[in-house]
MIDOSE-1310 file (N, C-alpha, C; in nm, 2 decimals, decimal comma, always signed):
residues 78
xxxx	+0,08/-0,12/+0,00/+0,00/+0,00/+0,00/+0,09/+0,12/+0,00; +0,05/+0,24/-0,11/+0,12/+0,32/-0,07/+0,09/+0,47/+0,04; +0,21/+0,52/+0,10/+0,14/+0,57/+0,23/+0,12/+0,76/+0,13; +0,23/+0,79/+0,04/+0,20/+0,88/-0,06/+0,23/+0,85/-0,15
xxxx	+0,07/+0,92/-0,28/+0,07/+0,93/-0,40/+0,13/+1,08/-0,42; +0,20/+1,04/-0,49/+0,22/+1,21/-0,62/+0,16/+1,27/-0,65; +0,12/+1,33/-0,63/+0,00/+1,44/-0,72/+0,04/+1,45/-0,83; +0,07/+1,45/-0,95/+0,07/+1,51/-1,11/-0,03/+1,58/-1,14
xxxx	-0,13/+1,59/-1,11/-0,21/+1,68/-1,14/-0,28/+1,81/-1,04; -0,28/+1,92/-1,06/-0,35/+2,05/-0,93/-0,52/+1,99/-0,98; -0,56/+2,04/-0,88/-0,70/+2,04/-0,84/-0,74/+2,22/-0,94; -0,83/+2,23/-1,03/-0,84/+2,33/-1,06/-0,87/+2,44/-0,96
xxxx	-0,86/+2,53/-0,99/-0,87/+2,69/-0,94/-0,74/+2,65/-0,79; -0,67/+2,62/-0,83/-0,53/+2,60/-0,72/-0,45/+2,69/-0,78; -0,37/+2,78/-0,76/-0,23/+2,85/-0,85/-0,13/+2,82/-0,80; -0,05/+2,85/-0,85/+0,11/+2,84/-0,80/+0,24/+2,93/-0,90
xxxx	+0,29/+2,95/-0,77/+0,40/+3,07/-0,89/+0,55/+2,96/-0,90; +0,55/+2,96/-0,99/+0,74/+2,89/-1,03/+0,85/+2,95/-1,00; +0,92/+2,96/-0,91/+1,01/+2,99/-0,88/+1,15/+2,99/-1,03; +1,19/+2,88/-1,06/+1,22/+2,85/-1,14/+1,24/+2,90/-1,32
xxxx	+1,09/+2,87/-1,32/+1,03/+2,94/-1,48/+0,98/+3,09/-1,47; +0,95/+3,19/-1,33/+0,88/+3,26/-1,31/+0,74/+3,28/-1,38; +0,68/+3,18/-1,38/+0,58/+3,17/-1,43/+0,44/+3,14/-1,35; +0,33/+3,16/-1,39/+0,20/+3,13/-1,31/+0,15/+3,02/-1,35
xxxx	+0,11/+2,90/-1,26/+0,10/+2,77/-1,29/-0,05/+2,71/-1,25; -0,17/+2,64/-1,35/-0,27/+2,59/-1,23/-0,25/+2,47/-1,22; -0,25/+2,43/-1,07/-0,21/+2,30/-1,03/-0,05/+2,30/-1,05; +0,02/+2,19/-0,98/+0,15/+2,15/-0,92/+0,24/+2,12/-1,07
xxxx	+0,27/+2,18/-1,14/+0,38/+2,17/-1,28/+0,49/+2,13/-1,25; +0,59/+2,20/-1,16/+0,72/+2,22/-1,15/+0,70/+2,15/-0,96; +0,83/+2,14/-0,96/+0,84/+2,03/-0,80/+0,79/+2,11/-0,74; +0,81/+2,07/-0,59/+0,77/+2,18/-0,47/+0,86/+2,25/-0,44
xxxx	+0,95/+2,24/-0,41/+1,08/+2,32/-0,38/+1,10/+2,47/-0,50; +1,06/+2,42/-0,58/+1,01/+2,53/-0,71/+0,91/+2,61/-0,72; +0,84/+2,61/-0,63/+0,72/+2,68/-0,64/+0,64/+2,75/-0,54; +0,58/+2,85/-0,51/+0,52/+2,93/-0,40/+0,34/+2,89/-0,43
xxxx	+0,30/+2,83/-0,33/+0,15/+2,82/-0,35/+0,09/+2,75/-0,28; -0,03/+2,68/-0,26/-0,10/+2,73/-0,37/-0,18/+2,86/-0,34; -0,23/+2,91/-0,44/-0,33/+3,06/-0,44/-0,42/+3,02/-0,47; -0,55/+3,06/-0,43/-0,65/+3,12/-0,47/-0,71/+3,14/-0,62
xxxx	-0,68/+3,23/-0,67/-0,65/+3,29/-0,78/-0,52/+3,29/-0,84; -0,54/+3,32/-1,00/-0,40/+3,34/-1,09/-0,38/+3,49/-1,05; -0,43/+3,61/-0,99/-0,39/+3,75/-0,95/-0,28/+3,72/-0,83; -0,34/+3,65/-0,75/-0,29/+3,64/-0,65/-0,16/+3,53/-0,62
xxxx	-0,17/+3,47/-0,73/+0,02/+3,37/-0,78/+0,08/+3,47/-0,82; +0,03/+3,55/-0,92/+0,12/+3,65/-0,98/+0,21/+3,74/-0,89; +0,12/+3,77/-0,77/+0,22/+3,87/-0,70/+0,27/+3,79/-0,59; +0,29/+3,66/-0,64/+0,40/+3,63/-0,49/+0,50/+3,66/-0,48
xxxx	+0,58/+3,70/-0,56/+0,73/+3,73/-0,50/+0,69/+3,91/-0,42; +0,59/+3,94/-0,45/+0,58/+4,11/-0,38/+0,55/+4,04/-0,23; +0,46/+3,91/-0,21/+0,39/+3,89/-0,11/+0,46/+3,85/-0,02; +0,60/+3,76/-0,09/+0,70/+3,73/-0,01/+0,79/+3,83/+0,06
xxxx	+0,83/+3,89/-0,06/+0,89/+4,07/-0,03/+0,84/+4,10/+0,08; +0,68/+4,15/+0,11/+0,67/+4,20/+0,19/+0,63/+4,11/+0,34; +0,63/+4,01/+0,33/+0,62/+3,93/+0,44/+0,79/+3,91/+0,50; +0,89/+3,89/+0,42/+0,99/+3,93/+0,49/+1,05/+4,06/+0,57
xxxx	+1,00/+4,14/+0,49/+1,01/+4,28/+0,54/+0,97/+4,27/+0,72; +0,85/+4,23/+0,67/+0,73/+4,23/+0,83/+0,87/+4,16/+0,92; +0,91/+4,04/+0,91/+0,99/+3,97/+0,99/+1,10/+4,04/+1,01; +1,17/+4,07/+0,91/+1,28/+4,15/+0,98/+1,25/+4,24/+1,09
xxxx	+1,14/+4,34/+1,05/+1,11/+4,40/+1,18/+1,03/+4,41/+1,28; +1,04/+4,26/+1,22/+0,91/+4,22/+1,40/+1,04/+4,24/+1,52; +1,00/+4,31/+1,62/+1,07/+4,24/+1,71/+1,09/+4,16/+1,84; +1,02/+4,06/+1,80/+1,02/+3,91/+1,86/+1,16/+3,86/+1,84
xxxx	+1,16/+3,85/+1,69/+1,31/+3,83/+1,59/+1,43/+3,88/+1,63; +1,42/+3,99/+1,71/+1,54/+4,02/+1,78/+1,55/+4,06/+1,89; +1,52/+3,94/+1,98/+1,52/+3,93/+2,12/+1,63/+3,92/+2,19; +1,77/+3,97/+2,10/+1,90/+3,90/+2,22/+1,88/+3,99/+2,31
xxxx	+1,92/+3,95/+2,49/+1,94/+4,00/+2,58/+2,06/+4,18/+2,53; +2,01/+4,25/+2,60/+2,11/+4,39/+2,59/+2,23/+4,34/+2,60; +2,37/+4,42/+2,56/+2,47/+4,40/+2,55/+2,54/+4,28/+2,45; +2,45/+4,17/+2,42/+2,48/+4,07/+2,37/+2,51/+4,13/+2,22
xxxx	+2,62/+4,08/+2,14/+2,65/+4,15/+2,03/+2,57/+4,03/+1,90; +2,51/+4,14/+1,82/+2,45/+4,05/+1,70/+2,54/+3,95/+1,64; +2,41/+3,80/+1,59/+2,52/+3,69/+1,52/+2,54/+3,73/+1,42; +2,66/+3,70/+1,32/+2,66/+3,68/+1,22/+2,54/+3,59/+1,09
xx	+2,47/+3,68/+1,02/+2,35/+3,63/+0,96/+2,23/+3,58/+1,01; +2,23/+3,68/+1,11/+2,09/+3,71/+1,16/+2,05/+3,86/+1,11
């Protein structure tokens, strides 16, 4: 028995943006590691790298994220 199937095919109205191809995808085209999704809408694949953009932004300056105690000196690649 197997415990996962593959998907090869998206479920319609699924999006996905390709990292890869930069391209808007419906349903699973390109692997996972390739791709940001799924969406809603094809508007809404479109702007994932803005959505990303600005979701990292948010984290950098959350600050939860930079909770070292005072005095403690920043890591490298944080």
């Amino acid at each position: 028995m197997t415990l996962f199937k593959k998907r090869t095919a998206g479920k319609p109205g699924e999006w996905y943006y390709c990292l890869k191809h930069g391209t808007v995808e419906e349903g699973p085209e390109c692997r996972a590691a390739d791709r940001f999704g799924p969406y809603a809408t094809r508007e809404e694949a479109s702007h994932a790298m803005e959505t990303a953009r600005d979701r990292n932004q948010e984290w950098e300056n959350d600050p939860k994220w930079h909770d070292a105690p005072k005095g403690d000196a920043p890591r490298d690649g944080a």
